[in-house]
C-alpha positions as CSV (number, residue, x, y, z in Angstrom):
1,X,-116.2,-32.9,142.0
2,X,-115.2,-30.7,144.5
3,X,-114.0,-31.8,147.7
4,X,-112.7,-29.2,150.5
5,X,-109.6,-30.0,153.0
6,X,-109.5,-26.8,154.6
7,X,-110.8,-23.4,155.8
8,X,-109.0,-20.3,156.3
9,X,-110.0,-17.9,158.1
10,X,-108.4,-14.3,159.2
11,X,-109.6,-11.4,160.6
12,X,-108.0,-8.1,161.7
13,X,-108.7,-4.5,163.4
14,X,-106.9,-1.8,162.2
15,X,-106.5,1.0,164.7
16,X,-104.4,3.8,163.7
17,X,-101.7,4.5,160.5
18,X,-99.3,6.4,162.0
19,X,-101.8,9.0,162.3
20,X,-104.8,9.5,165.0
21,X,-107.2,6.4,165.9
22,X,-110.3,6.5,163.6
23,X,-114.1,6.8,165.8
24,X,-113.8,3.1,164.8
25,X,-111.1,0.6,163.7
26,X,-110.9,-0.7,160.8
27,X,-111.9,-4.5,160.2
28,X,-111.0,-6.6,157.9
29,X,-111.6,-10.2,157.1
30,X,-110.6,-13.0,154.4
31,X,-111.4,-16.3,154.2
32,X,-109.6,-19.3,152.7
33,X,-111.0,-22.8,151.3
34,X,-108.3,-25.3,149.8
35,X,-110.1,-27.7,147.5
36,X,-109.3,-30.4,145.1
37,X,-109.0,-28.7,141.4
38,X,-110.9,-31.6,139.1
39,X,-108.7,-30.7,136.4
40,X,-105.0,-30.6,137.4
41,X,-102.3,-32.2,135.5
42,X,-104.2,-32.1,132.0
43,X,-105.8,-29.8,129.9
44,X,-110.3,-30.0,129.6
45,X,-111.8,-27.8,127.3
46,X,-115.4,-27.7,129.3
47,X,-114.4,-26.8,132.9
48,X,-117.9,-25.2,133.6
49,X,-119.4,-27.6,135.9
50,X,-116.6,-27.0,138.2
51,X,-118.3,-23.4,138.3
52,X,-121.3,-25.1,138.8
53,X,-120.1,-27.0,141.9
54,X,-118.3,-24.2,143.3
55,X,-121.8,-22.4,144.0
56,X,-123.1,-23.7,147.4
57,X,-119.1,-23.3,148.3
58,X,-119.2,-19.8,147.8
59,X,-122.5,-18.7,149.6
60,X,-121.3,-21.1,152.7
61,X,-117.6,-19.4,153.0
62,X,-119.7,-15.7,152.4
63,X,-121.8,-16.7,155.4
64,X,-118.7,-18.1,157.1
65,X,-116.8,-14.8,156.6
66,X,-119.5,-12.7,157.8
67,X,-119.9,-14.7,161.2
68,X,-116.1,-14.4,161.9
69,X,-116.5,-10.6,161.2
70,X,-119.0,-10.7,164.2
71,X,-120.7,-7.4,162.2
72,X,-124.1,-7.5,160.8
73,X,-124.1,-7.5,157.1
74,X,-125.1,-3.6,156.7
75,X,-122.0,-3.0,158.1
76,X,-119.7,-4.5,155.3
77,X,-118.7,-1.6,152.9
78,X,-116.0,-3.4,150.6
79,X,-115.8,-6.5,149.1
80,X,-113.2,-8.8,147.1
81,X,-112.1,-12.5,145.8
82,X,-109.3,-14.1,144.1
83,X,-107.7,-18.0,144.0
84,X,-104.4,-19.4,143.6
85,X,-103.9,-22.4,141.7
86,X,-101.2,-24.7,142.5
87,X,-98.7,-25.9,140.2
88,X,-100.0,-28.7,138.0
89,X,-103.5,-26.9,137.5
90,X,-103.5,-23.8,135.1
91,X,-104.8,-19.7,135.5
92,X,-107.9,-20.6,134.0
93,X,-109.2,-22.4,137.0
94,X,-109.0,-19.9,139.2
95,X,-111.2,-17.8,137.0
96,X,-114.1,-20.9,137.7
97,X,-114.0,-18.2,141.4
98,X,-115.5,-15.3,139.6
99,X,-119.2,-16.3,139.6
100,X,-119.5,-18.5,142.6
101,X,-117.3,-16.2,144.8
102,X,-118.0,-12.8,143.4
103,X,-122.1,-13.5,143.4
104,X,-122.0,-15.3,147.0
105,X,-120.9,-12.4,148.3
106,X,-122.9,-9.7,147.4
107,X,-126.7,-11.6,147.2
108,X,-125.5,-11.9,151.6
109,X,-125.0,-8.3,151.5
110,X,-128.6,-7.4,149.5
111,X,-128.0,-7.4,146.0
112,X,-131.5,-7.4,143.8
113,X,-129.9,-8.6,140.6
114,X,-131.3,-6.4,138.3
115,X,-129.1,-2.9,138.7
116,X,-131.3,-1.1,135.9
117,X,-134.6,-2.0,137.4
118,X,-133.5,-1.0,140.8
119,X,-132.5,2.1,140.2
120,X,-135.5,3.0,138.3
121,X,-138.0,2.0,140.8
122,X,-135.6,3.4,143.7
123,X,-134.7,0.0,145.1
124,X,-131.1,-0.2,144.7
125,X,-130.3,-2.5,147.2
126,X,-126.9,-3.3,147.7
127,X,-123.5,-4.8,146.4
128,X,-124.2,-2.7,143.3
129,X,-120.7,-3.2,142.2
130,X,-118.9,-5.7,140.3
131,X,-116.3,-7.9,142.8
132,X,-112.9,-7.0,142.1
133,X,-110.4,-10.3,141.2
134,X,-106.9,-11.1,141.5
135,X,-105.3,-14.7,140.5
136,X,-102.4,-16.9,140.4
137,X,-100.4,-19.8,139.8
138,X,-98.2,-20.9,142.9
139,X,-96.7,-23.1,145.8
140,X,-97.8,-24.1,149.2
141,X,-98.5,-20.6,151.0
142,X,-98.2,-18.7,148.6
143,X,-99.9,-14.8,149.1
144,X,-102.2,-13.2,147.1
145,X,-103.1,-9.6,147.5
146,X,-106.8,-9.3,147.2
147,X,-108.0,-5.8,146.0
148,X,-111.3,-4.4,147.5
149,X,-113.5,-1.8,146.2
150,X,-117.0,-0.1,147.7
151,X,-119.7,-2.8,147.4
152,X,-121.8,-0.7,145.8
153,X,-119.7,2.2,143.9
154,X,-116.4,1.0,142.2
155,X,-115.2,5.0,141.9
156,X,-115.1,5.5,145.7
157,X,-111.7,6.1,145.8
158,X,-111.3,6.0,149.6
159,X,-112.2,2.3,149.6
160,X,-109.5,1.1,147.2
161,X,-107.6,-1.2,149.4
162,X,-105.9,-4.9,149.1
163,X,-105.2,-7.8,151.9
164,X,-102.5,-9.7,151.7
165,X,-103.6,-13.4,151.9
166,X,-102.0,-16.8,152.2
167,X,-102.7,-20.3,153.4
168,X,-100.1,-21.8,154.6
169,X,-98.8,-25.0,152.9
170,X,-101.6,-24.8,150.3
171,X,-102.2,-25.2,147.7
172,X,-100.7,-28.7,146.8
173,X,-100.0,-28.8,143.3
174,X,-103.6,-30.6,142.2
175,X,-105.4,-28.3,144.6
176,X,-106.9,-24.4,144.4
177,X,-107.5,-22.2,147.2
178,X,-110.6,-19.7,147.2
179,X,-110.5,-16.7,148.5
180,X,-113.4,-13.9,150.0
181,X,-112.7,-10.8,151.4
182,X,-114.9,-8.0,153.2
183,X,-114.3,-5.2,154.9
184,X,-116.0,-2.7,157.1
185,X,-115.0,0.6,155.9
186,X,-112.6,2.9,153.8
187,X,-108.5,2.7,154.5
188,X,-107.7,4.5,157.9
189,X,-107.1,8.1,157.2
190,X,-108.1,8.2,153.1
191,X,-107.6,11.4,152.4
192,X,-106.8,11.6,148.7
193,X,-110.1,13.1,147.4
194,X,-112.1,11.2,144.5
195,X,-116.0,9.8,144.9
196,X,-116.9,9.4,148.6
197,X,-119.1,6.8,150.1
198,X,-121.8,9.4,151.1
199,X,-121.9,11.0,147.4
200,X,-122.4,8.1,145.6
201,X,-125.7,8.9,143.4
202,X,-126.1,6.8,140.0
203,X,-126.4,3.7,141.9
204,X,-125.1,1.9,138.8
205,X,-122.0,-0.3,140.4
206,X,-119.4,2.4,139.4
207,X,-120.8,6.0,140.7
């Protein structure tokens, strides 16, 4: 059902914005798959097992990501995912991303699965927090501005960030490209108050 023609991959190092250079930069990294979407050019009213196949395609471009970053997993603070669906598929396929994608990512970075039980028993683990989306319909190459939040707190206001991705010439107009993001920290010189990283204390996914 689903059938991949390419990977994407992009990373960056962000060392100063306009202002002095952080202790560390700055990475960021995204990665791209451009698949075959199983249901362009007509309307299906079941479109789960697309979901369905779209698993083992989202823990292998989360371990792929990871590996580009060159960081161990620890060191990944935020987290994001999105698709753009070409022209003769519809909005709702990219929405088949938010499981496979979102869930991928954060059982690499130590989620437990059960938020409630963890924090009771003290074992929070991590990639508490739910994986923020974005989603469109477009040409060949066109970008998508992926948010990121905290991994494990989506009030830490320092880590609100987006990454502007695109594969270029995808997708064709029966195809969808997939989209994870990570990063290793907050923006470079956040400095606008809110939730830090190092208060964070309900260990729900939020604060």
């Amino acid at each position: 059902m689903i059938e991949i023609r390419r990977v994407f991959t992009q990373v960056e190092d962000i060392f100063h914005e306009f202002g002095p250079a952080p202790a560390r930069p700055l990475r960021r990294g995204a990665i791209g798959a451009v698949l075959t979407n199983p249901y362009a050019g007509r309307y299906v009213e079941d479109i789960l097992p697309a979901m369905q196949a779209l698993e083992p395609v989202g823990i292998d471009m989360a371990r792929q990501l990871l590996a580009a970053m060159d960081v161990p997993a620890d060191s990944i603070q935020g987290y994001g995912k999105g698709a753009v669906v070409g022209e003769a598929g519809e909005l709702e396929h990219g929405a088949l991303w938010h499981v496979p994608g979102g869930y991928a990512m954060r059982e690499l970075l130590g989620w437990k699965g059960d938020r409630k039980a963890d924090a009771q028993t003290g074992q929070h683990g991590n990639a508490l927090a739910i994986v923020p989306s974005a989603k469109k319909v477009g040409a060949p190459g066109t970008a998508l501005d992926v948010p990121l939040i905290h991994i494990n707190a989506a009030y830490v206001r320092s880590h609100f960030d987006a990454m502007e991705v695109r594969v270029p010439g995808a997708p064709h107009a029966g195809e969808l490209v997939v989209v994870l993001v990570m990063s290793t920290g907050p923006r470079v010189h956040a400095r606008v108050g809110g939730l830090t990283a190092a208060e964070i204390s309900k260990w729900d996914g939020q604060r």
